[in-house]
C-alpha positions, -999 to +999 in steps of 0.1 A: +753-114-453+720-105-476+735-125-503+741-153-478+706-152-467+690-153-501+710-183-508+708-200-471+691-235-463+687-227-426+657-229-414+662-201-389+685-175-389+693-153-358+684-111-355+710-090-344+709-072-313+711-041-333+681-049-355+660-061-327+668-026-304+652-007-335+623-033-339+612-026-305+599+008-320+570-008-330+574-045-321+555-067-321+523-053-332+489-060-325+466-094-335+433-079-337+395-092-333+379-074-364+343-078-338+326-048-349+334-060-388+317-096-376+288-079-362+283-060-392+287-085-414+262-106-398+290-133-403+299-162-379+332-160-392+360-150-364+380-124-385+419-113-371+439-092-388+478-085-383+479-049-383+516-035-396+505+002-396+522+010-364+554+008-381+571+047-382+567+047-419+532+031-415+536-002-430+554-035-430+581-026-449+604-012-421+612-054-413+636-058-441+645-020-446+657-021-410+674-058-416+695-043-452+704-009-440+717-024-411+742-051-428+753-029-459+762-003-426+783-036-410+796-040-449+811-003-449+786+007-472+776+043-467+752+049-493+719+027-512+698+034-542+664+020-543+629+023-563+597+026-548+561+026-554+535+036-538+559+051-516+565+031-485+592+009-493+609+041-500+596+055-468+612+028-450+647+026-466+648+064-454+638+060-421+662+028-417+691+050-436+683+078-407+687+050-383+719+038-393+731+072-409+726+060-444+726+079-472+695+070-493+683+077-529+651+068-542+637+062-575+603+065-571+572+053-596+561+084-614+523+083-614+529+077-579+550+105-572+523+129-582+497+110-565+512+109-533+536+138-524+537+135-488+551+097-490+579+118-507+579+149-478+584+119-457+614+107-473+630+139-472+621+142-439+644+111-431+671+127-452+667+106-481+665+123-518+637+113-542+626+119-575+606+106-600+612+078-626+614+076-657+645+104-646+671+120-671+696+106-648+700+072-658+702+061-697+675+036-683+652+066-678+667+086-703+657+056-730+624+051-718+618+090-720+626+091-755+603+063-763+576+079-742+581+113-729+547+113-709+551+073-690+535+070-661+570+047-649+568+012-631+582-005-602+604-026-632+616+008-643+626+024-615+645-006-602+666-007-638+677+034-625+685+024-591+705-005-603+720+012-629+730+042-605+746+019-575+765-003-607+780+028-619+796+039-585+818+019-561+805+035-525+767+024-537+746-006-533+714-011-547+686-025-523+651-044-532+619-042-512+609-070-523+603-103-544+633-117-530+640-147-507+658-127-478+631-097-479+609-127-474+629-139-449+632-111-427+590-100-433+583-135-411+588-117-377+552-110-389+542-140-392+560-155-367+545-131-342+508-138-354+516-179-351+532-174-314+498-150-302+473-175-323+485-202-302+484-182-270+441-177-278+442-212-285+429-203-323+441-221-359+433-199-394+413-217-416+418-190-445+448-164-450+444-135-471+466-110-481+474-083-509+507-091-533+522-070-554+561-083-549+548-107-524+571-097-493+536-084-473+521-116-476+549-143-479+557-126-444+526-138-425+518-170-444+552-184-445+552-197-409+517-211-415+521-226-446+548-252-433+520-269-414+500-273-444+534-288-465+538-316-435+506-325-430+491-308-401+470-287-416+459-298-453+429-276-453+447-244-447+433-217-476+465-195-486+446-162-505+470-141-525+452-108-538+463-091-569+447-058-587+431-069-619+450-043-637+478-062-627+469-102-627+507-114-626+492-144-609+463-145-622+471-141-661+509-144-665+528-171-676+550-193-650+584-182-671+620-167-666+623-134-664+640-103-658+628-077-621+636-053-641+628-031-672+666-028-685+675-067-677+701-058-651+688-083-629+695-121-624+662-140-642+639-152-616+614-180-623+581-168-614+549-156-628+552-125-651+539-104-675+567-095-693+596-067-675+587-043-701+550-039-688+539-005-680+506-006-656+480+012-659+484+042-630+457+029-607+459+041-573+469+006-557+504+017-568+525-008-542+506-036-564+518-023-596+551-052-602+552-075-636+565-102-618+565-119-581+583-132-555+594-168-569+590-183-538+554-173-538+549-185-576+567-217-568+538-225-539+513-217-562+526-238-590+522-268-564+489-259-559+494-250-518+481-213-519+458-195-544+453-165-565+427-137-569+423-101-589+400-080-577+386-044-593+396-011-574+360+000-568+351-029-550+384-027-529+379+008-519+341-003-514+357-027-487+384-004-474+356+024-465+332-004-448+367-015-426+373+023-419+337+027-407+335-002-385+372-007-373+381+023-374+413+023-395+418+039-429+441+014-448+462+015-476+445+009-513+466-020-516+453-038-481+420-027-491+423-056-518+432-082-493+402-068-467+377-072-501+385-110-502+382-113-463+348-096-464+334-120-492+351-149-477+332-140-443+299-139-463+305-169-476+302-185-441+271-163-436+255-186-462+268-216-454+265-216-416+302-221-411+325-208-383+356-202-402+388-182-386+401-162-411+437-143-408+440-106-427+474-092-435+467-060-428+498-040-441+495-007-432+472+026-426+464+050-457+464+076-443+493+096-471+467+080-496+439+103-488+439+116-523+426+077-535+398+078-514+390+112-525+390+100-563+366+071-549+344+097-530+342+119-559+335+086-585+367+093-604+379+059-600+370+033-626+376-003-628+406-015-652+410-051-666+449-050-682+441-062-716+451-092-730+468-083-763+491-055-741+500-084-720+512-102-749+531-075-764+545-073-731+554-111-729+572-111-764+604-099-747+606-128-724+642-141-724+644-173-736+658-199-716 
Protein backbone atom coordinates (compact mmCIF):
# COMPACT_ATOMS: atom_id res chain seq x y z
CA UNK A 1 0.00 0.00 0.00
CA UNK A 2 2.99 2.63 0.91
CA UNK A 3 4.61 1.63 -2.21
CA UNK A 4 1.30 2.15 -4.05
CA UNK A 5 0.98 5.62 -2.62
CA UNK A 6 4.40 6.79 -3.44
CA UNK A 7 3.78 5.78 -6.99
CA UNK A 8 -0.18 6.86 -7.14
CA UNK A 9 -1.65 9.71 -9.52
CA UNK A 10 -4.75 10.10 -7.37
CA UNK A 11 -5.41 13.09 -6.27
CA UNK A 12 -6.98 11.95 -3.01
CA UNK A 13 -6.58 8.97 -1.33
CA UNK A 14 -8.95 7.80 1.54
CA UNK A 15 -7.71 7.38 5.59
CA UNK A 16 -8.58 4.35 7.16
CA UNK A 17 -10.92 4.05 9.91
CA UNK A 18 -8.18 2.74 11.93
CA UNK A 19 -5.77 5.64 11.25
CA UNK A 20 -8.36 8.20 11.75
CA UNK A 21 -9.47 6.59 15.50
CA UNK A 22 -5.79 7.23 16.50
CA UNK A 23 -5.57 10.73 14.87
CA UNK A 24 -8.33 11.80 16.91
CA UNK A 25 -5.63 11.87 19.85
CA UNK A 26 -4.62 14.96 18.86
CA UNK A 27 -6.67 15.88 15.74
CA UNK A 28 -7.03 18.36 14.29
CA UNK A 29 -4.97 20.88 16.01
CA UNK A 30 -5.17 24.37 16.51
CA UNK A 31 -4.82 27.57 13.73
CA UNK A 32 -3.53 30.12 15.97
CA UNK A 33 -3.54 34.18 15.94
CA UNK A 34 0.13 34.85 16.87
CA UNK A 35 -1.72 38.55 18.38
CA UNK A 36 0.67 39.14 21.16
CA UNK A 37 3.70 38.42 18.52
CA UNK A 38 1.85 41.23 16.16
CA UNK A 39 1.65 43.55 18.96
CA UNK A 40 5.11 43.14 19.72
CA UNK A 41 6.31 43.34 16.58
CA UNK A 42 4.61 46.55 15.95
CA UNK A 43 3.73 44.78 12.66
CA UNK A 44 0.35 45.05 10.63
CA UNK A 45 1.02 41.75 9.47
CA UNK A 46 -1.83 39.09 10.61
CA UNK A 47 0.56 36.17 11.65
CA UNK A 48 -1.14 32.24 12.08
CA UNK A 49 0.64 29.58 12.78
CA UNK A 50 -0.34 25.70 12.54
CA UNK A 51 0.82 24.44 15.71
CA UNK A 52 1.70 20.36 15.56
CA UNK A 53 3.06 20.22 19.15
CA UNK A 54 0.02 18.66 20.53
CA UNK A 55 0.91 15.48 18.86
CA UNK A 56 1.90 12.70 21.92
CA UNK A 57 5.40 12.69 20.61
CA UNK A 58 5.25 16.58 20.32
CA UNK A 59 5.45 17.10 16.70
CA UNK A 60 4.12 16.45 13.26
CA UNK A 61 5.60 13.46 12.65
CA UNK A 62 3.06 11.06 14.27
CA UNK A 63 0.84 11.78 10.68
CA UNK A 64 2.89 9.34 8.64
CA UNK A 65 4.29 7.30 11.62
CA UNK A 66 0.72 6.45 12.45
CA UNK A 67 -0.24 6.05 8.53
CA UNK A 68 3.15 3.27 7.97
CA UNK A 69 2.93 1.36 11.18
CA UNK A 70 -0.52 0.90 10.51
CA UNK A 71 -0.18 -0.70 6.86
CA UNK A 72 3.14 -2.69 7.41
CA UNK A 73 0.74 -4.11 10.69
CA UNK A 74 -2.15 -4.90 7.71
CA UNK A 75 1.06 -6.35 5.62
CA UNK A 76 1.89 -8.94 8.54
CA UNK A 77 4.85 -7.10 9.28
CA UNK A 78 5.73 -7.26 12.92
CA UNK A 79 8.77 -5.50 13.17
CA UNK A 80 10.54 -1.82 11.47
CA UNK A 81 13.87 -0.30 11.60
CA UNK A 82 14.27 3.34 11.25
CA UNK A 83 16.86 6.35 11.68
CA UNK A 84 16.13 9.44 13.39
CA UNK A 85 17.41 12.76 14.19
CA UNK A 86 16.75 15.03 16.33
CA UNK A 87 14.76 12.44 17.81
CA UNK A 88 11.10 12.83 16.90
CA UNK A 89 10.62 10.86 13.99
CA UNK A 90 11.99 8.19 16.14
CA UNK A 91 9.65 9.30 18.81
CA UNK A 92 6.83 8.85 16.64
CA UNK A 93 7.56 5.39 14.93
CA UNK A 94 7.65 4.23 18.73
CA UNK A 95 4.60 5.55 19.85
CA UNK A 96 2.80 4.33 16.48
CA UNK A 97 4.66 0.75 16.94
CA UNK A 98 3.05 0.82 20.74
CA UNK A 99 -0.17 1.66 18.98
CA UNK A 100 -0.26 -1.09 16.71
CA UNK A 101 2.09 -3.46 18.79
CA UNK A 102 5.04 -2.96 16.60
CA UNK A 103 8.25 -3.75 17.31
CA UNK A 104 10.56 -0.74 16.65
CA UNK A 105 14.35 -0.15 16.30
CA UNK A 106 15.92 2.99 15.90
CA UNK A 107 18.99 4.20 14.57
CA UNK A 108 19.42 7.43 15.88
CA UNK A 109 22.00 10.42 14.81
CA UNK A 110 24.80 10.30 17.24
CA UNK A 111 25.49 13.94 18.11
CA UNK A 112 21.93 13.92 18.66
CA UNK A 113 21.77 11.06 20.89
CA UNK A 114 23.95 12.74 23.35
CA UNK A 115 22.30 16.04 23.00
CA UNK A 116 19.05 14.85 23.65
CA UNK A 117 18.56 11.82 25.91
CA UNK A 118 15.09 12.07 26.86
CA UNK A 119 13.91 11.94 23.02
CA UNK A 120 15.54 8.52 23.55
CA UNK A 121 13.86 7.79 27.34
CA UNK A 122 10.88 8.45 25.33
CA UNK A 123 11.41 5.91 22.85
CA UNK A 124 12.01 3.35 25.29
CA UNK A 125 9.17 4.35 26.99
CA UNK A 126 6.97 3.25 23.91
CA UNK A 127 8.90 0.03 23.80
CA UNK A 128 11.11 0.87 21.01
CA UNK A 129 15.05 0.14 21.25
CA UNK A 130 17.52 2.90 20.27
CA UNK A 131 21.00 3.43 19.97
CA UNK A 132 23.34 5.51 18.40
CA UNK A 133 24.80 5.66 14.84
CA UNK A 134 27.56 5.22 13.55
CA UNK A 135 26.76 1.49 15.64
CA UNK A 136 29.12 -1.72 15.46
CA UNK A 137 26.10 -3.37 14.35
CA UNK A 138 25.80 -2.76 10.77
CA UNK A 139 29.07 -2.96 8.40
CA UNK A 140 27.51 0.56 7.40
CA UNK A 141 28.43 1.76 10.84
CA UNK A 142 31.14 -0.53 11.34
CA UNK A 143 32.92 1.09 8.00
CA UNK A 144 32.28 4.57 8.88
CA UNK A 145 33.79 3.78 12.46
CA UNK A 146 36.95 2.74 11.10
CA UNK A 147 37.19 5.69 8.92
CA UNK A 148 36.30 7.91 11.79
CA UNK A 149 36.07 6.51 15.21
CA UNK A 150 34.84 9.87 16.84
CA UNK A 151 31.77 10.95 13.79
CA UNK A 152 29.26 12.84 14.96
CA UNK A 153 26.77 10.37 12.46
CA UNK A 154 24.00 11.90 9.98
CA UNK A 155 20.51 11.31 9.08
CA UNK A 156 22.29 9.61 5.58
CA UNK A 157 24.12 7.29 7.89
CA UNK A 158 21.76 6.13 10.03
CA UNK A 159 19.32 5.46 7.30
CA UNK A 160 22.15 3.20 5.38
CA UNK A 161 22.02 0.90 9.18
CA UNK A 162 18.41 0.76 9.29
CA UNK A 163 18.24 -0.26 5.78
CA UNK A 164 20.92 -2.47 5.89
CA UNK A 165 19.40 -4.17 9.20
CA UNK A 166 15.58 -4.72 7.81
CA UNK A 167 17.47 -6.09 4.18
CA UNK A 168 19.34 -8.59 6.10
CA UNK A 169 16.19 -10.09 7.85
CA UNK A 170 12.89 -11.37 6.30
CA UNK A 171 10.29 -10.31 9.41
CA UNK A 172 11.74 -6.46 8.97
CA UNK A 173 10.86 -3.48 7.02
CA UNK A 174 12.61 -0.39 6.94
CA UNK A 175 10.53 2.85 7.27
CA UNK A 176 11.49 6.65 6.25
CA UNK A 177 10.28 9.87 8.00
CA UNK A 178 10.66 11.60 5.39
CA UNK A 179 11.68 13.06 1.84
CA UNK A 180 9.30 10.74 0.24
CA UNK A 181 6.18 11.29 -1.79
CA UNK A 182 3.77 9.22 0.51
CA UNK A 183 5.32 10.76 3.90
CA UNK A 184 4.30 13.83 1.95
CA UNK A 185 1.17 12.55 1.27
CA UNK A 186 0.00 11.53 4.50
CA UNK A 187 1.66 15.14 6.39
CA UNK A 188 -1.28 17.15 4.25
CA UNK A 189 -3.98 16.33 6.87
CA UNK A 190 -1.97 19.46 8.14
CA UNK A 191 -2.44 21.31 5.59
CA UNK A 192 -5.53 20.36 4.60
CA UNK A 193 -6.91 21.22 8.08
CA UNK A 194 -5.28 24.75 8.03
CA UNK A 195 -6.90 25.41 4.25
CA UNK A 196 -10.51 24.08 5.53
CA UNK A 197 -10.28 26.63 9.08
CA UNK A 198 -8.62 29.57 6.81
CA UNK A 199 -11.65 29.53 4.79
CA UNK A 200 -14.02 29.19 7.69
CA UNK A 201 -12.19 33.09 9.02
CA UNK A 202 -12.64 34.04 5.68
CA UNK A 203 -8.62 34.61 5.42
CA UNK A 204 -6.03 33.70 2.23
CA UNK A 205 -1.95 33.45 3.20
CA UNK A 206 -0.09 35.72 1.33
CA UNK A 207 3.31 34.12 2.56
CA UNK A 208 4.02 30.43 3.96
CA UNK A 209 6.98 29.66 5.85
CA UNK A 210 8.24 26.71 7.19
CA UNK A 211 11.58 24.87 8.40
CA UNK A 212 12.88 21.79 5.93
CA UNK A 213 15.18 19.49 6.67
CA UNK A 214 13.56 16.26 4.57
CA UNK A 215 10.80 18.51 3.71
CA UNK A 216 7.75 16.25 5.04
CA UNK A 217 6.97 19.34 7.81
CA UNK A 218 6.52 21.73 5.33
CA UNK A 219 5.47 20.00 2.00
CA UNK A 220 2.52 19.01 4.59
CA UNK A 221 0.97 22.45 5.00
CA UNK A 222 1.95 24.11 1.69
CA UNK A 223 0.94 21.29 -0.58
CA UNK A 224 -2.84 21.99 -0.39
CA UNK A 225 -1.97 25.78 -0.94
CA UNK A 226 0.33 25.57 -3.50
CA UNK A 227 -2.23 23.96 -6.04
CA UNK A 228 -3.92 27.29 -6.13
CA UNK A 229 -0.92 29.06 -7.03
CA UNK A 230 -0.06 26.16 -10.04
CA UNK A 231 -3.78 26.94 -11.64
CA UNK A 232 -3.91 30.32 -11.41
CA UNK A 233 -5.87 31.41 -8.38
CA UNK A 234 -3.37 32.62 -6.52
CA UNK A 235 -0.07 33.67 -8.48
CA UNK A 236 1.26 35.72 -5.69
CA UNK A 237 1.30 33.09 -3.16
CA UNK A 238 5.15 33.35 -1.35
CA UNK A 239 6.10 29.54 -0.59
CA UNK A 240 9.25 30.02 2.23
CA UNK A 241 11.29 26.98 2.76
CA UNK A 242 13.88 27.50 5.71
CA UNK A 243 17.11 25.61 5.77
CA UNK A 244 20.10 25.92 8.53
CA UNK A 245 23.01 27.45 6.87
CA UNK A 246 25.12 24.74 8.03
CA UNK A 247 23.10 22.70 5.90
CA UNK A 248 22.03 24.86 2.65
CA UNK A 249 20.88 21.68 0.57
CA UNK A 250 18.61 24.26 -1.17
CA UNK A 251 20.35 26.88 -0.93
CA UNK A 252 23.94 25.62 -2.20
CA UNK A 253 23.54 22.08 -3.56
CA UNK A 254 23.30 21.10 -6.91
CA UNK A 255 19.80 19.90 -8.57
CA UNK A 256 21.42 16.16 -9.25
CA UNK A 257 20.68 12.34 -8.67
CA UNK A 258 21.45 11.03 -5.73
CA UNK A 259 21.53 8.49 -3.22
CA UNK A 260 19.13 9.12 0.72
CA UNK A 261 21.62 7.42 1.94
CA UNK A 262 25.37 7.21 3.07
CA UNK A 263 25.85 3.43 1.81
CA UNK A 264 23.76 3.89 -1.57
CA UNK A 265 21.14 1.40 -0.58
CA UNK A 266 18.56 3.61 -1.74
CA UNK A 267 16.82 4.24 -5.12
CA UNK A 268 18.48 7.78 -6.55
CA UNK A 269 16.12 10.57 -6.08
CA UNK A 270 16.42 13.78 -8.12
CA UNK A 271 16.60 16.55 -5.84
CA UNK A 272 18.90 19.07 -4.45
CA UNK A 273 21.95 17.60 -2.51
CA UNK A 274 25.10 17.92 -1.13
CA UNK A 275 26.44 14.79 -1.82
CA UNK A 276 25.12 11.33 0.53
CA UNK A 277 28.42 11.24 2.05
CA UNK A 278 28.13 14.61 3.88
CA UNK A 279 28.60 14.65 7.54
CA UNK A 280 26.99 17.99 9.15
CA UNK A 281 28.30 19.88 11.37
CA UNK A 282 26.52 18.82 15.02
CA UNK A 283 24.49 21.95 15.31
CA UNK A 284 21.60 21.67 17.61
CA UNK A 285 18.84 22.03 14.71
CA UNK A 286 19.56 18.27 14.36
CA UNK A 287 15.96 17.31 12.46
CA UNK A 288 17.55 19.84 9.73
CA UNK A 289 20.64 18.04 9.44
CA UNK A 290 19.70 15.80 5.74
CA UNK A 291 22.07 16.11 2.41
CA UNK A 292 19.29 15.90 0.32
CA UNK A 293 15.39 16.78 0.14
CA UNK A 294 12.23 15.70 -0.60
CA UNK A 295 12.13 15.71 -4.60
CA UNK A 296 8.86 16.88 -4.79
CA UNK A 297 9.84 19.96 -2.92
CA UNK A 298 13.11 20.41 -5.15
CA UNK A 299 11.09 19.83 -8.31
CA UNK A 300 8.70 23.14 -7.17
CA UNK A 301 11.55 24.94 -6.54
CA UNK A 302 13.31 24.20 -9.79
CA UNK A 303 9.95 25.78 -11.46
CA UNK A 304 10.39 28.62 -9.61
CA UNK A 305 6.80 28.25 -7.39
CA UNK A 306 8.31 28.26 -3.83
CA UNK A 307 11.65 29.62 -2.49
CA UNK A 308 14.60 28.95 -0.40
CA UNK A 309 16.32 30.50 2.67
CA UNK A 310 19.39 29.50 5.25
CA UNK A 311 19.42 31.09 8.19
CA UNK A 312 22.26 31.11 11.25
CA UNK A 313 21.30 29.29 14.60
CA UNK A 314 21.80 32.41 16.79
CA UNK A 315 19.44 34.30 15.05
CA UNK A 316 16.93 31.40 15.05
CA UNK A 317 17.15 30.84 18.73
CA UNK A 318 17.04 34.76 18.94
CA UNK A 319 13.56 34.25 17.31
CA UNK A 320 12.50 31.11 19.15
CA UNK A 321 13.02 32.90 22.67
CA UNK A 322 11.07 36.24 21.47
CA UNK A 323 7.98 33.56 20.26
CA UNK A 324 8.38 31.78 23.77
CA UNK A 325 8.17 35.16 25.50
CA UNK A 326 5.27 36.45 23.77
CA UNK A 327 3.17 33.21 22.72
CA UNK A 328 4.10 31.40 25.11
CA UNK A 329 5.37 28.21 23.54
CA UNK A 330 8.98 26.89 23.58
CA UNK A 331 9.50 25.41 20.10
CA UNK A 332 11.79 23.15 18.64
CA UNK A 333 15.34 24.54 17.23
CA UNK A 334 14.28 23.48 13.99
CA UNK A 335 10.73 25.66 13.97
CA UNK A 336 12.68 28.27 15.47
CA UNK A 337 14.22 28.73 11.89
CA UNK A 338 10.87 28.95 10.19
CA UNK A 339 9.51 31.54 13.13
CA UNK A 340 13.00 33.76 12.27
CA UNK A 341 11.83 34.19 8.61
CA UNK A 342 8.16 34.85 9.80
CA UNK A 343 9.42 37.51 12.19
CA UNK A 344 11.55 39.43 9.40
CA UNK A 345 8.87 38.81 6.95
CA UNK A 346 6.41 40.63 9.41
CA UNK A 347 8.95 43.57 9.76
CA UNK A 348 9.14 43.87 6.41
CA UNK A 349 5.44 44.97 6.29
CA UNK A 350 6.22 47.24 9.27
CA UNK A 351 8.24 49.23 6.70
CA UNK A 352 6.26 49.03 3.99
CA UNK A 353 2.79 49.63 5.45
CA UNK A 354 1.43 46.40 4.12
CA UNK A 355 -1.19 44.04 5.70
CA UNK A 356 0.15 40.76 4.72
CA UNK A 357 -1.36 37.26 6.17
CA UNK A 358 1.44 35.17 6.73
CA UNK A 359 1.02 31.19 7.62
CA UNK A 360 3.84 29.58 10.11
CA UNK A 361 4.35 25.81 10.22
CA UNK A 362 4.85 25.47 13.44
CA UNK A 363 6.05 21.86 13.95
CA UNK A 364 6.36 21.07 17.32
CA UNK A 365 7.25 22.28 21.09
CA UNK A 366 11.03 21.97 22.35
CA UNK A 367 10.54 21.24 25.22
CA UNK A 368 13.22 17.62 25.19
CA UNK A 369 15.54 20.39 23.56
CA UNK A 370 16.04 22.37 26.66
CA UNK A 371 19.68 21.61 26.67
CA UNK A 372 19.87 23.95 23.05
CA UNK A 373 18.44 26.86 24.63
CA UNK A 374 20.68 26.36 27.49
CA UNK A 375 23.89 26.38 25.11
CA UNK A 376 22.13 29.69 23.61
CA UNK A 377 21.64 31.09 27.21
CA UNK A 378 25.04 30.37 28.19
CA UNK A 379 26.62 31.81 24.56
CA UNK A 380 27.87 28.45 23.60
CA UNK A 381 26.25 28.43 20.43
CA UNK A 382 28.05 29.91 17.39
CA UNK A 383 27.02 30.42 13.93
CA UNK A 384 28.27 27.78 11.18
CA UNK A 385 28.45 28.47 7.39
CA UNK A 386 29.20 24.61 5.85
CA UNK A 387 32.12 25.40 3.71
CA UNK A 388 32.29 25.30 0.26
CA UNK A 389 35.33 23.13 -0.49
CA UNK A 390 33.69 20.27 2.11
CA UNK A 391 30.64 20.50 0.07
CA UNK A 392 32.56 19.75 -2.86
CA UNK A 393 34.45 16.95 -1.48
CA UNK A 394 31.16 15.88 -0.52
CA UNK A 395 29.56 16.25 -4.14
CA UNK A 396 32.52 14.24 -5.82
CA UNK A 397 30.69 10.95 -5.11
CA UNK A 398 27.58 11.87 -6.86
CA UNK A 399 26.44 8.91 -8.99
CA UNK A 400 26.57 9.69 -12.40
CA UNK A 401 23.66 9.40 -14.41
Amino acid sequence: ALIEQEMSAERYIEIPEEIQDIYRIWRPTTLYRARRLEKALDTPAKIYYKYEGTSPPGSHKPNTAVAQAYYNKKEGINRITTETGAGQWGSALSFAGACFGLEIKVYMVKISYMQKPYRRIMMETWGAKCIPSPSTETQAGRDMLAKDPDCPGSLGLAISEAVEEAVGRDDTHYSLGSVLNHVLLHQTINGLEAKKIMEQIDEYPDIIIGCVGGGSNFAGLFLPFVKDKIEGRKPDLRIINVEPASCPTLTRGPYSYDYGDVAGLTPLMKMYTLGHGFIPPPVHAGGLRYHGMAPIICHLLKLGLVEARAEHQLGTFEAGVTFARNEGIISAPETNHAIRVTIDEALKCKESGESKTILLAHSGHGHVDMAAYEAYFAEKLKDYAYPQEKIEEALRDLPKV
